[in-house]
Phi, psi and omega in degrees: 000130181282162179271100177277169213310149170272156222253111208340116157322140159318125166300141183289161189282122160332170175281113180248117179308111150344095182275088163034286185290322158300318186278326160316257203348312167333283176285005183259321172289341183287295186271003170292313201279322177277336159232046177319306177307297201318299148002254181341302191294295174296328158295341172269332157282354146316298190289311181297277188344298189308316184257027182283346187269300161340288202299306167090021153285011168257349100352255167341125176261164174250112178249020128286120176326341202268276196291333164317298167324311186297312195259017181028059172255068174210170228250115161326300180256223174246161176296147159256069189311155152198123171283138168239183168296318182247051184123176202255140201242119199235162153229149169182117197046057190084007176205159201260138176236168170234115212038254206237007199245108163291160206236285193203167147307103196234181177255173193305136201255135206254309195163141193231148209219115155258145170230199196295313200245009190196142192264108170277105181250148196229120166281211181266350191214356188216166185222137182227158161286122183237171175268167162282331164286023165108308190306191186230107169252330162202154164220162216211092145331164178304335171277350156217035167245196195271349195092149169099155184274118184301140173229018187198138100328158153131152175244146197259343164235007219062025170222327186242190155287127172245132195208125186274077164310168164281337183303322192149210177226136176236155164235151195286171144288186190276340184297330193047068173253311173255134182250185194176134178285175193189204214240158151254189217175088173308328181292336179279136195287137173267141206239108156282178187282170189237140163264164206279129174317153191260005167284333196282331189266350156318300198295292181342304195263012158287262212306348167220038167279342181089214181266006201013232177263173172245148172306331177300339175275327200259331186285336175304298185292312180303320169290336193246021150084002177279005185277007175220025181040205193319332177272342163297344175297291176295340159289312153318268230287324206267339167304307224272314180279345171276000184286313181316283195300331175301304238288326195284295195326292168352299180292307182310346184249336174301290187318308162339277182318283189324329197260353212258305176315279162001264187320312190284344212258005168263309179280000000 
């Protein structure tokens, strides 16, 4: 008995062609998903700008040291103190404060001296005269000292100067306009620095921070990516075109889907 014939192979199967509409959907989801935070972030900081007024973030300073820091708006050294009866007499970067009130722009202070009617502070190269209140009543440049770079203070009576130069030691008159060399005197007690209460060195690095930011300013930056310097720029640029392409993918897969619908709801 013969055997019958076996039975054809299976027709191979068509090719199945990459569907389009999937692969948009893909790339639509890809970039939704890597920068969804960012997304967020600019909308919410968006949104607070858009109400900043409302809000009074243009009004409100931002007092954590952290973010100063970040925008590296802080002080090379440290505050330097020296207590008196009517207040704390400070430096700090270049400028002289009498509490929390900058007086002028000075160089690093070397040493201070009270005397009856007036608080004496000596840089490296100039000396200025304070009221006990604070004021600024005379300074006294290179053109009215003995010369040399100063290294010392004190007075033997409270009324004149005494000044320790690389030059030598001189002393003032009571005007403390003219000088006459003259002995230092080791021995006379030194008004060292005090350490600074930390609200008054708060209020210090306020003043000399200026009015310093606004929450409307960091939020400004944090929305437009400059709060992260050059990489925070690119990152803003590189949001802003996947925000294009999501927008496109979007369109691109509706549409698909719209005529795909179409088409079966004809048949």
């Amino acid at each position: 008995m013969s055997q019958p014939p076996p039975p054809p192979p299976p027709a191979p199967s068509p090719e199945r062609r990459p569907d389009p509409g999937r692969l948009v959907l893909r790339w639509h989801r890809g970039i939704g998903l890597a920068l969804s935070g960012v997304f967020i972030v600019v909308c919410v900081t968006g949104i607070l700008l858009n109400r900043s007024q409302e809000l009074g973030l243009d009004r409100k300073v931002v007092s954590a040291n952290w973010i100063y820091e970040w925008y590296d708006i802080k002080p090379e050294g440290e505050v330097a103190s020296y207590r008196f009866k009517t207040g704390y007499l400070s430096s700090l970067d270049g400028r002289l404060y009498f509490d929390d009130r900058s007086i002028l722009p000075f160089d690093t202070l070397v040493s201070v001296v009270e005397l009856r009617q007036f608080i004496a502070a000596a840089s490296n190269a100039s000396i200025v005269l304070i009221s006990p209140q604070g004021e600024l009543v005379k300074q006294l440049g290179p053109a009215n000292l003995p010369g040399g770079t100063i290294l010392g203070l004190q007075s033997a009576d409270r009324g004149t100067l005494t000044l320790k130069t690389s030059r030598g030691v001189f002393r003032s008159d009571s005007d403390i306009l003219a000088w006459r060399p003259d002995k230092w005197y080791p021995t006379l007690p030194t008004i060292e620095p005090s350490p600074t209460p930390p609200e008054l060195e708060a209020a210090i690095l306020r003043s000399f921070r200026g009015e310093g930011l606004t929450w409307s300013r960091v939020l400004l930056d944090l929305h437009s990516g400059r709060l992260f310097g050059a990489a925070g720029k690119w990152i803003a640029d590189i949001s802003a075109l996947g925000l294009i392409l999501l927008a496109l993918t979007g369109i691109l897969y509706t549409t698909k889907y719209l005529k795909k619908a179409r088409t079966n709801s004809q048949t």
